[in-house]
HTML snippet that shows the backbone in 3Dmol.js (N, CA, C, O; Angstrom):
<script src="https://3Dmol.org/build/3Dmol-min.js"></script>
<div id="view" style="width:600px;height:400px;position:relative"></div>
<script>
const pdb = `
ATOM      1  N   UNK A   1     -25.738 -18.350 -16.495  1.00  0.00           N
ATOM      2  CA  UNK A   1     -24.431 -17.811 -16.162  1.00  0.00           C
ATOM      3  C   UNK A   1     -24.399 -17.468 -14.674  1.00  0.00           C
ATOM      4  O   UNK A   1     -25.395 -16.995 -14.127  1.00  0.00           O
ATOM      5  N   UNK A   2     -23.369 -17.682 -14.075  1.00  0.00           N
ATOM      6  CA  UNK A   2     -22.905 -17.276 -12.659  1.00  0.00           C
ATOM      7  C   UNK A   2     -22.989 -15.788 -12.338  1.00  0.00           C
ATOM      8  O   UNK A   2     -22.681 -14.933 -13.168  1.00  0.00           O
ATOM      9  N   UNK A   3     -23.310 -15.577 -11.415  1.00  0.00           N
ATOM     10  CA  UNK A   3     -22.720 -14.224 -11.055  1.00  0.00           C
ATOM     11  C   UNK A   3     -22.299 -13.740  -9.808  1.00  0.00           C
ATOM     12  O   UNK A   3     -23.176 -13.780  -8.945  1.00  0.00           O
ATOM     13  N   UNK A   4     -20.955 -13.189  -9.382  1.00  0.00           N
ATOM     14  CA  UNK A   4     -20.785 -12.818  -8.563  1.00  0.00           C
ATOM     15  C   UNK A   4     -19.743 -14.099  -7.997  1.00  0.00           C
ATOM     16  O   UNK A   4     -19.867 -14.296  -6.788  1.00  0.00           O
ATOM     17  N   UNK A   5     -18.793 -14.942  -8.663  1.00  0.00           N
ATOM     18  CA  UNK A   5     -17.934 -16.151  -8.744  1.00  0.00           C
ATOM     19  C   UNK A   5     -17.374 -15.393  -7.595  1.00  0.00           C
ATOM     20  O   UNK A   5     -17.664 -14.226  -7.334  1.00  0.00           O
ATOM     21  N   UNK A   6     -16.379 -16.296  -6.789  1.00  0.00           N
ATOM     22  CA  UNK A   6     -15.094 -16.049  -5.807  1.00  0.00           C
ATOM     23  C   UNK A   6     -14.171 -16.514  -6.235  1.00  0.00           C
ATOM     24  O   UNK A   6     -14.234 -17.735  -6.381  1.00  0.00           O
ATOM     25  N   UNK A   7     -12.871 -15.819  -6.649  1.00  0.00           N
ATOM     26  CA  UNK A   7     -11.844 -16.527  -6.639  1.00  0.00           C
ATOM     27  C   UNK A   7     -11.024 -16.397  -5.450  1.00  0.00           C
ATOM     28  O   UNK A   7     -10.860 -15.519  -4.602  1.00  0.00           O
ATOM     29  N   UNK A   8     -10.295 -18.230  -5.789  1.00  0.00           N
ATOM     30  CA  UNK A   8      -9.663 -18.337  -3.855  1.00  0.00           C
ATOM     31  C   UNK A   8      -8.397 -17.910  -4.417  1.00  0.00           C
ATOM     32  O   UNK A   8      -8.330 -17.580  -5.601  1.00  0.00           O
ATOM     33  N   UNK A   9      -7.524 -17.896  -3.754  1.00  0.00           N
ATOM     34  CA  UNK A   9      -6.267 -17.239  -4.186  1.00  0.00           C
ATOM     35  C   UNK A   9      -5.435 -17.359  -2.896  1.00  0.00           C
ATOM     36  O   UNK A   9      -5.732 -16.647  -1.936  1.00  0.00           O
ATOM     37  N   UNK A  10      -4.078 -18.503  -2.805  1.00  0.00           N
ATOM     38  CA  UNK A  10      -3.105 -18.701  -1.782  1.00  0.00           C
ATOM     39  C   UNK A  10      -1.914 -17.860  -2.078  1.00  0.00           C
ATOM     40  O   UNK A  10      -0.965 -18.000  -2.850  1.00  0.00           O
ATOM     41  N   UNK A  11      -2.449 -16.434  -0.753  1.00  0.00           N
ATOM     42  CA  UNK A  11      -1.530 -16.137  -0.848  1.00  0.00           C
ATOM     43  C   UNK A  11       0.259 -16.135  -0.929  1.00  0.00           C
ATOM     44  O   UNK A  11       1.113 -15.310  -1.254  1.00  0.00           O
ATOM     45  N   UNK A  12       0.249 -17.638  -0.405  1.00  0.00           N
ATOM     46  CA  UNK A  12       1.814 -18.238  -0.540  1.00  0.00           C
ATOM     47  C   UNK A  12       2.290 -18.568  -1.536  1.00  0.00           C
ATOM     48  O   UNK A  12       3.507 -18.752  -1.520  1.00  0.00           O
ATOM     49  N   UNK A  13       1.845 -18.695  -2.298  1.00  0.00           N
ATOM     50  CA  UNK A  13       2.001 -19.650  -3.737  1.00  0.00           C
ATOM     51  C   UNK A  13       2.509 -18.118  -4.539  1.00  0.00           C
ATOM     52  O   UNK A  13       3.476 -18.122  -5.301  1.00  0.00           O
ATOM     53  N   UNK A  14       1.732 -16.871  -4.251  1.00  0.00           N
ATOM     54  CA  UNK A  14       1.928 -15.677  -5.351  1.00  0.00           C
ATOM     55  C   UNK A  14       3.281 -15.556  -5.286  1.00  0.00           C
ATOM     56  O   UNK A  14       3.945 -15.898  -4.308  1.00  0.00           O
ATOM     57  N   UNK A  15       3.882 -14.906  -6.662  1.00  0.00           N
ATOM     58  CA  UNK A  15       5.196 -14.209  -6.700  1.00  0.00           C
ATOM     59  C   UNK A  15       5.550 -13.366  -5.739  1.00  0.00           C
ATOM     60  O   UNK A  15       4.581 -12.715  -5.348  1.00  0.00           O
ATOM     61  N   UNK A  16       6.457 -13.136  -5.248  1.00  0.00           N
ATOM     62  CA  UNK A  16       6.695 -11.578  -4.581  1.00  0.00           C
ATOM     63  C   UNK A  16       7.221 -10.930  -5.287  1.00  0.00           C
ATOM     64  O   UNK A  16       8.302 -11.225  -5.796  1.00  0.00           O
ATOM     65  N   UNK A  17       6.423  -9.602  -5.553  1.00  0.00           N
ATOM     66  CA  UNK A  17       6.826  -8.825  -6.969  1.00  0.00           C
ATOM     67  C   UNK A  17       7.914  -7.722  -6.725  1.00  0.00           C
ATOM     68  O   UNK A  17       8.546  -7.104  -7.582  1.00  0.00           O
ATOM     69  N   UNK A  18       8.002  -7.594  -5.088  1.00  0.00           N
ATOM     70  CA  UNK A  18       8.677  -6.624  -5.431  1.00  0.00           C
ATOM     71  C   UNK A  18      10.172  -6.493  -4.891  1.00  0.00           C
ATOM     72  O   UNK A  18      10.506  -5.443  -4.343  1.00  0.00           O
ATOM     73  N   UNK A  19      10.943  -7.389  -5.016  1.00  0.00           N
ATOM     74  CA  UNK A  19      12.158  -7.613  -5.056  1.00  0.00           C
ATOM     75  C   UNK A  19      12.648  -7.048  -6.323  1.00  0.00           C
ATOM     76  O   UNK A  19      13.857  -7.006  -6.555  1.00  0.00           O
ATOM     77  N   UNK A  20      11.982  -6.716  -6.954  1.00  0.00           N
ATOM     78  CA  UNK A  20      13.186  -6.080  -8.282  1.00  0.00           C
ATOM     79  C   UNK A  20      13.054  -4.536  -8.284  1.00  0.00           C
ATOM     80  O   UNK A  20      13.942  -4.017  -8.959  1.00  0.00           O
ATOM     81  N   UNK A  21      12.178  -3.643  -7.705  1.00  0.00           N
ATOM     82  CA  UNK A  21      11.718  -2.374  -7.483  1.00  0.00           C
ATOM     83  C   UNK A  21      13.021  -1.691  -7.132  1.00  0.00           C
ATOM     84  O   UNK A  21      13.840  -2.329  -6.471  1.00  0.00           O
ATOM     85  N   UNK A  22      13.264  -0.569  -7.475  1.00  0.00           N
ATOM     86  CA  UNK A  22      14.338   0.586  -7.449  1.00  0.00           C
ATOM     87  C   UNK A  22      13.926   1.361  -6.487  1.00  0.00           C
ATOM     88  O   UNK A  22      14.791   1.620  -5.650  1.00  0.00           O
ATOM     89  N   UNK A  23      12.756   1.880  -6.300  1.00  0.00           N
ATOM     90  CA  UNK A  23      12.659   2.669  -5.022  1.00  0.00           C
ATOM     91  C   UNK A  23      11.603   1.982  -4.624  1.00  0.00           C
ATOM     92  O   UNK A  23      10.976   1.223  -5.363  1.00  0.00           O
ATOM     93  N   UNK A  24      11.276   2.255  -3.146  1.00  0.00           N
ATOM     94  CA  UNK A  24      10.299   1.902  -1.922  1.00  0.00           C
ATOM     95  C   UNK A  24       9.875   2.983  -1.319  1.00  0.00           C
ATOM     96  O   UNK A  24      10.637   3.667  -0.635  1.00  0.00           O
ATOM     97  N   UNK A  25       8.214   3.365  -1.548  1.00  0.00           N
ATOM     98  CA  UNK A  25       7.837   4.421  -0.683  1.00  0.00           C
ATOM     99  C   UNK A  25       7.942   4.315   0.681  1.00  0.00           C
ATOM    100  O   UNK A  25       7.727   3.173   1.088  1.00  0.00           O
ATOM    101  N   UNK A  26       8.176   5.048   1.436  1.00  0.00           N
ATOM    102  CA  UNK A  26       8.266   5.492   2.858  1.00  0.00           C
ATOM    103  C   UNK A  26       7.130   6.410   3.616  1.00  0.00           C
ATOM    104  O   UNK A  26       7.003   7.635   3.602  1.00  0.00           O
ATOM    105  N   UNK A  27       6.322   5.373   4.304  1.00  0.00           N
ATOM    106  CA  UNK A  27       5.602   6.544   5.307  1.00  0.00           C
ATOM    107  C   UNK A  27       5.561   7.099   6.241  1.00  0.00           C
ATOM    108  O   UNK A  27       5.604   6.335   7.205  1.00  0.00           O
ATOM    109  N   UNK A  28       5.477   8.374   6.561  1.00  0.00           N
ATOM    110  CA  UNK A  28       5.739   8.926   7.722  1.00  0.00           C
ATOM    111  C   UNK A  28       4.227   9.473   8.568  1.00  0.00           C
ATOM    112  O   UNK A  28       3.423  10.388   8.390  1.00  0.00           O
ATOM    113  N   UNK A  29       4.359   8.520   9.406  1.00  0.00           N
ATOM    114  CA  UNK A  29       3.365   7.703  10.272  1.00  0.00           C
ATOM    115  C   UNK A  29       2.747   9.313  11.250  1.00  0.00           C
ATOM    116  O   UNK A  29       1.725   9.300  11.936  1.00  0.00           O
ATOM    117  N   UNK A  30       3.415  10.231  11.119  1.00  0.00           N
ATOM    118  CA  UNK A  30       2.911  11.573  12.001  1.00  0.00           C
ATOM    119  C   UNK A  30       2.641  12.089  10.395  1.00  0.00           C
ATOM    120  O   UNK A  30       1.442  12.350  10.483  1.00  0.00           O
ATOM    121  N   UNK A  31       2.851  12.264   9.597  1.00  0.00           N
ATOM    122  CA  UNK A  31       1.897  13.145   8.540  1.00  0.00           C
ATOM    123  C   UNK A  31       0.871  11.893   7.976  1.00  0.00           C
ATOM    124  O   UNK A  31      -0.273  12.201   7.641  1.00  0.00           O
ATOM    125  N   UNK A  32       1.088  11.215   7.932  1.00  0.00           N
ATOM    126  CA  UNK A  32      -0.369  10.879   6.997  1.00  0.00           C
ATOM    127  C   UNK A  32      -1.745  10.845   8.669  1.00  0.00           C
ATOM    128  O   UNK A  32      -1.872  10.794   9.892  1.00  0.00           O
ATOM    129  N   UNK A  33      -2.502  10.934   7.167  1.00  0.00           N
ATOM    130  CA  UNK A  33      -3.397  11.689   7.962  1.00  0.00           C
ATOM    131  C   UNK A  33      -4.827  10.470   7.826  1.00  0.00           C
ATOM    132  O   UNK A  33      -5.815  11.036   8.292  1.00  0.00           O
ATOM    133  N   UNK A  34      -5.054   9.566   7.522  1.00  0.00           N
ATOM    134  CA  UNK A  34      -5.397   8.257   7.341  1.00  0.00           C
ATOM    135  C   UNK A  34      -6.577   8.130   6.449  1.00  0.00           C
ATOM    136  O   UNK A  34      -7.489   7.415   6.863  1.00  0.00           O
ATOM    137  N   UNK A  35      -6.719   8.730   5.242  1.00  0.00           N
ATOM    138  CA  UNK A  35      -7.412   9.473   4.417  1.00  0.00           C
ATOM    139  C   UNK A  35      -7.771   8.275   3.413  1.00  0.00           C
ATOM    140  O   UNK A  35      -8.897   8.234   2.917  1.00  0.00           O
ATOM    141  N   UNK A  36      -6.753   7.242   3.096  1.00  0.00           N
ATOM    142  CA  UNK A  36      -6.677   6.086   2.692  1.00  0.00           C
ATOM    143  C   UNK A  36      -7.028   6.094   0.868  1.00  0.00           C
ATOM    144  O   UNK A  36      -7.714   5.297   0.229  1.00  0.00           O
ATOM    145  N   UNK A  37      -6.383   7.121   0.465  1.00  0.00           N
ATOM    146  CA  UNK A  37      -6.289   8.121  -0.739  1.00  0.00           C
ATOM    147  C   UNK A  37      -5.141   6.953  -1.898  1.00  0.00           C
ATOM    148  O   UNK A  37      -5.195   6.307  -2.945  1.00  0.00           O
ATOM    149  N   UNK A  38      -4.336   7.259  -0.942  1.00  0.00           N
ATOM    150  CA  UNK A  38      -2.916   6.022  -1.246  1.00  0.00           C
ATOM    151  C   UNK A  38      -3.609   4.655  -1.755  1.00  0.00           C
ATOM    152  O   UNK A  38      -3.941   4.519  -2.932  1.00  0.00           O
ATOM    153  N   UNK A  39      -3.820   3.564  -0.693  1.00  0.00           N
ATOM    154  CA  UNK A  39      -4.478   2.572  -0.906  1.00  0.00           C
ATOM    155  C   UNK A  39      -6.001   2.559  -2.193  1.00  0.00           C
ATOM    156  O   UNK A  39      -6.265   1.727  -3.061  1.00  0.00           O
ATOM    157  N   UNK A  40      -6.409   3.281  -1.974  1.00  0.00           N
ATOM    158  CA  UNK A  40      -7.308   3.401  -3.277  1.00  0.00           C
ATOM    159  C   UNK A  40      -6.535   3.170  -4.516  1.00  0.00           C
ATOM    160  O   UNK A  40      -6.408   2.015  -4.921  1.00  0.00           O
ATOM    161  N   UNK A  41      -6.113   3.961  -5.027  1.00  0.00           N
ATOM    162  CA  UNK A  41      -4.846   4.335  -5.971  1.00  0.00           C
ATOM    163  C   UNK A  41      -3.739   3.166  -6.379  1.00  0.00           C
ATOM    164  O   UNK A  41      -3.460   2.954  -7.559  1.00  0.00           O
ATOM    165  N   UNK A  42      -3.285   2.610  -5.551  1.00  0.00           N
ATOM    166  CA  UNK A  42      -1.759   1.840  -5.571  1.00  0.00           C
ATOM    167  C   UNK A  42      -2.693   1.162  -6.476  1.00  0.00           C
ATOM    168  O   UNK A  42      -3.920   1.152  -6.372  1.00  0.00           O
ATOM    169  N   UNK A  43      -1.631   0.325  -7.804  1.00  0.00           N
ATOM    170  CA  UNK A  43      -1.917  -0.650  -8.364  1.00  0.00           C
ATOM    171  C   UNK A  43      -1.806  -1.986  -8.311  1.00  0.00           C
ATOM    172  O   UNK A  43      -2.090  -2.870  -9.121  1.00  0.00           O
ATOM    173  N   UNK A  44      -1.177  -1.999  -6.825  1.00  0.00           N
ATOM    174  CA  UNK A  44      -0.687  -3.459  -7.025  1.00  0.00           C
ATOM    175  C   UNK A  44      -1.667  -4.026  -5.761  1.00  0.00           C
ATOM    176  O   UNK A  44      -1.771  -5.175  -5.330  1.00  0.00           O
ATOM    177  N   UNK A  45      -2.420  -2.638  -5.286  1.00  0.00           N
ATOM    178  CA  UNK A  45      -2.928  -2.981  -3.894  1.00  0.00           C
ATOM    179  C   UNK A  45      -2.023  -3.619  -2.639  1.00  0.00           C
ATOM    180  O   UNK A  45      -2.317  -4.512  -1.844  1.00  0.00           O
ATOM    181  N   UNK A  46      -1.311  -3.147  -2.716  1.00  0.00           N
ATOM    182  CA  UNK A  46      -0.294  -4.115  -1.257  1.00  0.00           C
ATOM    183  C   UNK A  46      -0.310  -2.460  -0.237  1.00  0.00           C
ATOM    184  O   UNK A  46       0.747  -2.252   0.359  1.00  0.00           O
ATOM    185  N   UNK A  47      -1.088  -1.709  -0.114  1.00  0.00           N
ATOM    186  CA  UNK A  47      -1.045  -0.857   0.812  1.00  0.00           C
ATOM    187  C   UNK A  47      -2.613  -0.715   1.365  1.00  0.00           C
ATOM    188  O   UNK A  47      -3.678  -0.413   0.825  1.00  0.00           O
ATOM    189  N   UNK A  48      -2.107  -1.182   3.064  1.00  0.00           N
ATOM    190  CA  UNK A  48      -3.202  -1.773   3.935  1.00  0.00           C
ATOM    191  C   UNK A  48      -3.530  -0.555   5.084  1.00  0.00           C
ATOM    192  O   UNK A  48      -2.675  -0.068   5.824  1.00  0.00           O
ATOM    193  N   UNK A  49      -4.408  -0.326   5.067  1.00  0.00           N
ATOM    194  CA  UNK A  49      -4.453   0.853   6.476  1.00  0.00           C
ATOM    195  C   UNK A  49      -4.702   0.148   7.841  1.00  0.00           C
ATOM    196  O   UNK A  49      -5.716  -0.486   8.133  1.00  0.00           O
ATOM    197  N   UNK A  50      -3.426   0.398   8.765  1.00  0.00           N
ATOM    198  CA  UNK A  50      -3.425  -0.473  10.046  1.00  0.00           C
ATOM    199  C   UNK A  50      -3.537   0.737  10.919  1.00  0.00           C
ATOM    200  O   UNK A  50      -3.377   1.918  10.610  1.00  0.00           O
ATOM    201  N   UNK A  51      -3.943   0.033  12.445  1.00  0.00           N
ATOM    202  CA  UNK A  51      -3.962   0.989  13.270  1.00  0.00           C
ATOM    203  C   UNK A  51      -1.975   0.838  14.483  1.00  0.00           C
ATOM    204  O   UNK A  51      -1.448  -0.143  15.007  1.00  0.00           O
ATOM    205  N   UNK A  52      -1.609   2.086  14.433  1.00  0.00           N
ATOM    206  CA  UNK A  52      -0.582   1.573  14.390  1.00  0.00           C
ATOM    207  C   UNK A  52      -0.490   2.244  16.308  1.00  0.00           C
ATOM    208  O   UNK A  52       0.654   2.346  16.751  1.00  0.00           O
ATOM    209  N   UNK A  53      -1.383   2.542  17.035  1.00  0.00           N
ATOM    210  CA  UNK A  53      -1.374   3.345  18.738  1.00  0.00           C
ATOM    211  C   UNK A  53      -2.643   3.186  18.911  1.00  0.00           C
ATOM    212  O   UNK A  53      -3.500   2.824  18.105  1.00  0.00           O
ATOM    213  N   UNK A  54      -2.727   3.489  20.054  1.00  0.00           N
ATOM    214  CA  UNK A  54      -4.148   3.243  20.542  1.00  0.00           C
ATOM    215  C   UNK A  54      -4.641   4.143  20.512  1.00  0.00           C
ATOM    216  O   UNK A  54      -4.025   5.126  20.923  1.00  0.00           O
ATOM    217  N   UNK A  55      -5.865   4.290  20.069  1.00  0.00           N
ATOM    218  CA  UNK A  55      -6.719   5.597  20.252  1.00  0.00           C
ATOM    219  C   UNK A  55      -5.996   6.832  19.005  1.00  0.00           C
ATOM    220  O   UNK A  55      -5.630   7.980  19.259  1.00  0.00           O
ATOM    221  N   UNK A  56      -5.963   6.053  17.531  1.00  0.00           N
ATOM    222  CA  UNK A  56      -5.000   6.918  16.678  1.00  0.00           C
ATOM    223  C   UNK A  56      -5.844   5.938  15.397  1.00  0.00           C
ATOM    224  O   UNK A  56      -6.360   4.820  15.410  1.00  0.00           O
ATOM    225  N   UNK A  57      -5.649   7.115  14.229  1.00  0.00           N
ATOM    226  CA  UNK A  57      -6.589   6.633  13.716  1.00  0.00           C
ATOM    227  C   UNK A  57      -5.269   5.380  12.170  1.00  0.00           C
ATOM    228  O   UNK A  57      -4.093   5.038  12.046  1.00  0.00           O
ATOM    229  N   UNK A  58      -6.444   5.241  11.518  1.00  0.00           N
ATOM    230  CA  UNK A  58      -5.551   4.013  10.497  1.00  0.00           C
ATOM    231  C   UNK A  58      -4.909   4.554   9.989  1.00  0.00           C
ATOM    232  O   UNK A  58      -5.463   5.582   9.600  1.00  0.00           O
ATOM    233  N   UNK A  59      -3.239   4.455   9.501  1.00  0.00           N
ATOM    234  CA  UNK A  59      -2.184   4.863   9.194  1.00  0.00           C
ATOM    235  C   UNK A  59      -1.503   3.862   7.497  1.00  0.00           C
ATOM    236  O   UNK A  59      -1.623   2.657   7.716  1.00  0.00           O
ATOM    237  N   UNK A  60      -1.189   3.999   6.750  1.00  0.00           N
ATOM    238  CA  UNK A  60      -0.805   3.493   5.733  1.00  0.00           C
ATOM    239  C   UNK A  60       0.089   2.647   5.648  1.00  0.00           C
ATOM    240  O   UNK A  60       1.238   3.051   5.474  1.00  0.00           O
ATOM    241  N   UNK A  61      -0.180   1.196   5.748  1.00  0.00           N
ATOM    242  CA  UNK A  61       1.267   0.359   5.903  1.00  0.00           C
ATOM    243  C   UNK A  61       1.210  -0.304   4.609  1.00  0.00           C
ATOM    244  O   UNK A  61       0.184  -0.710   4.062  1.00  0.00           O
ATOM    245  N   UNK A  62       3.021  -0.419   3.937  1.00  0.00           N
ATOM    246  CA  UNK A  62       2.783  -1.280   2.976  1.00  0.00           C
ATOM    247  C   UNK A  62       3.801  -2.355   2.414  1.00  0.00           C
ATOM    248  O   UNK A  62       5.028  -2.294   2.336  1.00  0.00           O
ATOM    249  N   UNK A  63       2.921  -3.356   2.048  1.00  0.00           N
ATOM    250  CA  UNK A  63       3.761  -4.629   1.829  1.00  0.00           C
ATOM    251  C   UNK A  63       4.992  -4.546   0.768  1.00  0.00           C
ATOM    252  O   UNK A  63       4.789  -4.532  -0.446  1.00  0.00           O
ATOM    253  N   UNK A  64       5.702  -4.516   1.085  1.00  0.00           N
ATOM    254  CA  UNK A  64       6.976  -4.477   0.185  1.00  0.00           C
ATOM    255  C   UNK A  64       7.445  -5.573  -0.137  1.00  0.00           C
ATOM    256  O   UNK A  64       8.593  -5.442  -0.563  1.00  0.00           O
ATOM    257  N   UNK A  65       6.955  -6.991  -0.131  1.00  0.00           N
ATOM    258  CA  UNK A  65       6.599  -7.833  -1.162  1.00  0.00           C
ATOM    259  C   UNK A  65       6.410  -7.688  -2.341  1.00  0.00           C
ATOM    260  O   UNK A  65       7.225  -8.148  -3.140  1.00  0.00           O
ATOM    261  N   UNK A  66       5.108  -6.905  -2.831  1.00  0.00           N
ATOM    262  CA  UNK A  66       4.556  -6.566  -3.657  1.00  0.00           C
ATOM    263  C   UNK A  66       4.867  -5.844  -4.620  1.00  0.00           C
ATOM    264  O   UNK A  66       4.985  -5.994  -5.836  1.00  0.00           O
ATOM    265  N   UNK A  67       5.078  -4.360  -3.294  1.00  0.00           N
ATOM    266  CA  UNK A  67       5.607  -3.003  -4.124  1.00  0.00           C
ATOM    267  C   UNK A  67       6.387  -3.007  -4.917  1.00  0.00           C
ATOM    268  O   UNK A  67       7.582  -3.248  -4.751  1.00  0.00           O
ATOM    269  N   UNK A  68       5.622  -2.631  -6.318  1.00  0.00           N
ATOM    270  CA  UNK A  68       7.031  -2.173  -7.184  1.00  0.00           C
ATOM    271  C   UNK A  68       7.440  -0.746  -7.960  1.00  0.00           C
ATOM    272  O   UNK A  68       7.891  -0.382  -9.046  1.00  0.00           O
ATOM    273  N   UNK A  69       6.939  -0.118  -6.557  1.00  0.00           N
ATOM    274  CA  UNK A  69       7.866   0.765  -6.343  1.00  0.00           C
ATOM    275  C   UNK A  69       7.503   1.994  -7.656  1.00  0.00           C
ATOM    276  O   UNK A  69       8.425   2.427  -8.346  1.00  0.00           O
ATOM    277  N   UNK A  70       6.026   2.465  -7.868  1.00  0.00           N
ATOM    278  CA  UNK A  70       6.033   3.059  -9.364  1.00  0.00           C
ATOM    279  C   UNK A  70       5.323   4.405  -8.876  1.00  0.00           C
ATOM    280  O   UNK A  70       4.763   5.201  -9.631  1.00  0.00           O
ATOM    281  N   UNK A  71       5.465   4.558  -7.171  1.00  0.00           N
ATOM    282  CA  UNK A  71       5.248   6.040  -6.791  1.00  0.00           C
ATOM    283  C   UNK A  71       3.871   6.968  -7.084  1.00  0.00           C
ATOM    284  O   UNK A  71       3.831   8.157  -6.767  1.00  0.00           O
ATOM    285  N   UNK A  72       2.766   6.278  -7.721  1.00  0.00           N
ATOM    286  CA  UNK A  72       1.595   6.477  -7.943  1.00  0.00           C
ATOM    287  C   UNK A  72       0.615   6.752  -5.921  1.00  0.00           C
ATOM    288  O   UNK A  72      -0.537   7.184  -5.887  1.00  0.00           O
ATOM    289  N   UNK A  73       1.218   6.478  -4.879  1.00  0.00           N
ATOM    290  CA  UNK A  73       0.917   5.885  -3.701  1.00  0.00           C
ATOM    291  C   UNK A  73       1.666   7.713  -3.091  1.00  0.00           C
ATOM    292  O   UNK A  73       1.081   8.391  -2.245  1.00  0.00           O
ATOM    293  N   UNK A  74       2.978   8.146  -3.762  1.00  0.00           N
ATOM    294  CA  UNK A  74       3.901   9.522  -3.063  1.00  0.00           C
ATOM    295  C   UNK A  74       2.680  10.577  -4.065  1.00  0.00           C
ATOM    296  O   UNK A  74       2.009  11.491  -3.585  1.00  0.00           O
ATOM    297  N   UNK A  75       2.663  10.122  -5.522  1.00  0.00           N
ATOM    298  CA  UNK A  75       1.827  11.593  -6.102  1.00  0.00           C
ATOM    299  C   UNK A  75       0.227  11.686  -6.013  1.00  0.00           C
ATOM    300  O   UNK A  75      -0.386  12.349  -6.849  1.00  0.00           O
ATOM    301  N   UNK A  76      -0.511  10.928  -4.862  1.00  0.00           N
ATOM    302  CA  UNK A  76      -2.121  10.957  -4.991  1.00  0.00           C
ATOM    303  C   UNK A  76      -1.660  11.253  -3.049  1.00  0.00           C
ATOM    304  O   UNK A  76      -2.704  11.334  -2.401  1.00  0.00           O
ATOM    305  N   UNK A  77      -0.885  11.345  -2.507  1.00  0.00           N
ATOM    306  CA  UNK A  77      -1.170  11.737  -1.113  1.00  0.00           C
ATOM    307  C   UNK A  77      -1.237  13.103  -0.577  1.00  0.00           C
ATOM    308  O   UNK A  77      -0.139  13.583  -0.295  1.00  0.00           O
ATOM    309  N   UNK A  78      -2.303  13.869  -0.361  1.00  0.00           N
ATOM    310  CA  UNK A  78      -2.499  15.096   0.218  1.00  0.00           C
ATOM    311  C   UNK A  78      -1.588  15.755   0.640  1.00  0.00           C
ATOM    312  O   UNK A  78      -1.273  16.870   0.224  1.00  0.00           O
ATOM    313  N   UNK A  79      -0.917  14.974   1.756  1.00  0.00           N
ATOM    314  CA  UNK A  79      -0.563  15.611   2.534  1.00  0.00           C
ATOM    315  C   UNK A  79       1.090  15.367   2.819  1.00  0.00           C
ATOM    316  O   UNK A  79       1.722  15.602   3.849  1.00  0.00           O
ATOM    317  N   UNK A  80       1.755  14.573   0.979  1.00  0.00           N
ATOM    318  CA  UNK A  80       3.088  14.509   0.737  1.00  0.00           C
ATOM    319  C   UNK A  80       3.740  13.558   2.459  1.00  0.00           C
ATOM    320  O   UNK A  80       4.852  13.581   2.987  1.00  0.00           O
ATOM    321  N   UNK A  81       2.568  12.900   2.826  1.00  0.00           N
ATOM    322  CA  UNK A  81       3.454  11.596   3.776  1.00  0.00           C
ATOM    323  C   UNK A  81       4.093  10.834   3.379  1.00  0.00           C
ATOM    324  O   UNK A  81       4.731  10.221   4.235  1.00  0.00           O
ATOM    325  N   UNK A  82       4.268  10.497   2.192  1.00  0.00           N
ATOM    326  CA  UNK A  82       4.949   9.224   1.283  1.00  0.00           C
ATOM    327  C   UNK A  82       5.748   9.719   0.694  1.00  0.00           C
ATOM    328  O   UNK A  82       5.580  10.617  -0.131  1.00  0.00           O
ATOM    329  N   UNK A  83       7.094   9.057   1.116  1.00  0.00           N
ATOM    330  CA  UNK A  83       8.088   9.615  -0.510  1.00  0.00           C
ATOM    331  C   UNK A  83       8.835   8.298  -0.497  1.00  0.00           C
ATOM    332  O   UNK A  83       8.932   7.392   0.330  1.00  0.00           O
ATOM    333  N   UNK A  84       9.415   8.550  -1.919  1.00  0.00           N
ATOM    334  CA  UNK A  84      10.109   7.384  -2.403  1.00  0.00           C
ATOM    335  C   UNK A  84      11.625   7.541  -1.965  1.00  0.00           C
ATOM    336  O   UNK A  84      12.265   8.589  -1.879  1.00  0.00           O
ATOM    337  N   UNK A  85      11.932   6.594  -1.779  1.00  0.00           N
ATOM    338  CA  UNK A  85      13.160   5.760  -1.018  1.00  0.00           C
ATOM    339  C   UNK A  85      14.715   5.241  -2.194  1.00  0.00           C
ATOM    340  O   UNK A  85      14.349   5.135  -3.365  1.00  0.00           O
ATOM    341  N   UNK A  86      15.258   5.137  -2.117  1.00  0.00           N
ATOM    342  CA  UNK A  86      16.421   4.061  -2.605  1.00  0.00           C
ATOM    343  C   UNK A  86      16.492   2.642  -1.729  1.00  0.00           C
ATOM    344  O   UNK A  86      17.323   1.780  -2.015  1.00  0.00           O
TER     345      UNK A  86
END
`;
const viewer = $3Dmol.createViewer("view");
viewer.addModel(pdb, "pdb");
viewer.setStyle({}, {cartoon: {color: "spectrum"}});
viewer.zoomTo();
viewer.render();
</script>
């Protein structure tokens, strides 16, 4: 038996899931605190920690492709940087 397989996976080809989502979290780029608490958590994984200034640390960006929007990303953040959107 194999172990440790790769699957390849084009990202172009995937659905974009989150065109049907009701709300969209929102981050606010001066409170999060880059703890990367969020991204652990999200289920769909489409939240990436980028560096968004120089000399500032990784900040929570997220693909709203993906997101669908189920707010698990606003109730695991410390420091209430994320809230959900219309």
């Amino acid at each position: 038996m194999e172990k440790g397989g790769i699957i390849k996976h084009d990202l172009s080809k995937s659905p974009k899931t989150g065109d049907w989502a009701y709300a969209k979290p929102e981050v606010d780029k001066d409170k999060c605190i880059g703890c990367e608490t969020c991204a652990m958590y999200c289920p769909d994984g489409c939240i990436e920690m980028i560096k968004h200034k120089e000399d500032a640390k990784n900040k929570a960006d997220i693909d709203y492709e993906f997101c669908k929007g189920c707010g698990v990303c606003e109730q695991v953040c410390p420091v209430k940087a994320i809230s959900m959107r219309k």
